[in-house]
N, C-alpha and C positions, 0 to 999 in steps of 0.2 A: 395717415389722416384721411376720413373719407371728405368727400367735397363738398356735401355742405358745410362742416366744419371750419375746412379751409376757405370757401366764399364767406362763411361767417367774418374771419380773422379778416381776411380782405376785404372786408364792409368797413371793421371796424378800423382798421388801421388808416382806410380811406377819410372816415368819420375823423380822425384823429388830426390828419394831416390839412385836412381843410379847418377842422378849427384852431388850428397852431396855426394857420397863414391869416384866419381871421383875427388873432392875435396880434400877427407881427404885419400892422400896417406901415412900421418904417419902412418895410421890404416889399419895394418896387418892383410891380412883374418885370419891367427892364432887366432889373438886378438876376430876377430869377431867370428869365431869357438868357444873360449871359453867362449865367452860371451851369446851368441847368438844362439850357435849352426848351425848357416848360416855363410857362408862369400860370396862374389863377385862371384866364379866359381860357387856356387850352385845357386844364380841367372840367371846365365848364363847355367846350366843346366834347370834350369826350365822352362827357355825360349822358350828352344830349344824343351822341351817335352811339353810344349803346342802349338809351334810351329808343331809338329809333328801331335798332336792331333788334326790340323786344315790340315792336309795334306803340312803343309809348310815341307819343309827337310831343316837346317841349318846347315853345321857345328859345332864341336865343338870351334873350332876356330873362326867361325864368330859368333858364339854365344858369347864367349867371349870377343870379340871385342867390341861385342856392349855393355856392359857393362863395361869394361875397358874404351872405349874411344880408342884405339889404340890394335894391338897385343899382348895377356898376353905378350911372350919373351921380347916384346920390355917395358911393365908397370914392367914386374918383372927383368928385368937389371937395371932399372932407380931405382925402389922404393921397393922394398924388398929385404931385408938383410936376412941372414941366421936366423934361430928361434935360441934363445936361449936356454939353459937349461931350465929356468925356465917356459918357454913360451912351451918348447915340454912338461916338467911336466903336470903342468895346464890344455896344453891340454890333455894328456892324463888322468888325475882325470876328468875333463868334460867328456869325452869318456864313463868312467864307470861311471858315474854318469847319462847320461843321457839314458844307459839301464840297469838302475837297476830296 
């Protein structure tokens, strides 16, 4: 496969997975944190620093946008509720868990 090809497939697969999460707003970046070790803001940082690395400057806010679909403020008053006990746990045993 030559590489644009393959950047192509990896755009699109990218395209894909942000809007499956834009989707699935029951799915708490917590949840993906502990699953995952990623959730939606660190795609949205990632963006941004390969944005950066291309000389583009983003926002962190439009970074997040674009992954959101809308303004965190305005995704996280609609669709995230406070983390639970169990959920801050969890995530913290993932935490030490993933630098041991």
């Amino acid at each position: 496969m030559d590489t644009q090809t393959q950047t192509e497939l990896e755009a699109a697969a990218f395209r894909r997975l942000v809007a499956h999460l834009r989707k699935r707003t029951d799915v708490q970046n917590i949840d993906l944190m502990i699953q995952a070790g990623f959730c939606r803001n660190c795609l949205a940082d990632w963006l941004r620093e390969a944005g950066a690395e291309k000389g583009v400057e983003m926002s962190k806010d439009d970074a997040r946008a674009s992954i959101y679909g809308m303004p965190f403020a305005e995704w996280k008053a609609k669709y995230q509720p406070e983390a639970t006990a169990e959920q801050l746990a969890a995530f913290e045993a993932a935490q030490k868990k993933a630098h041991v």
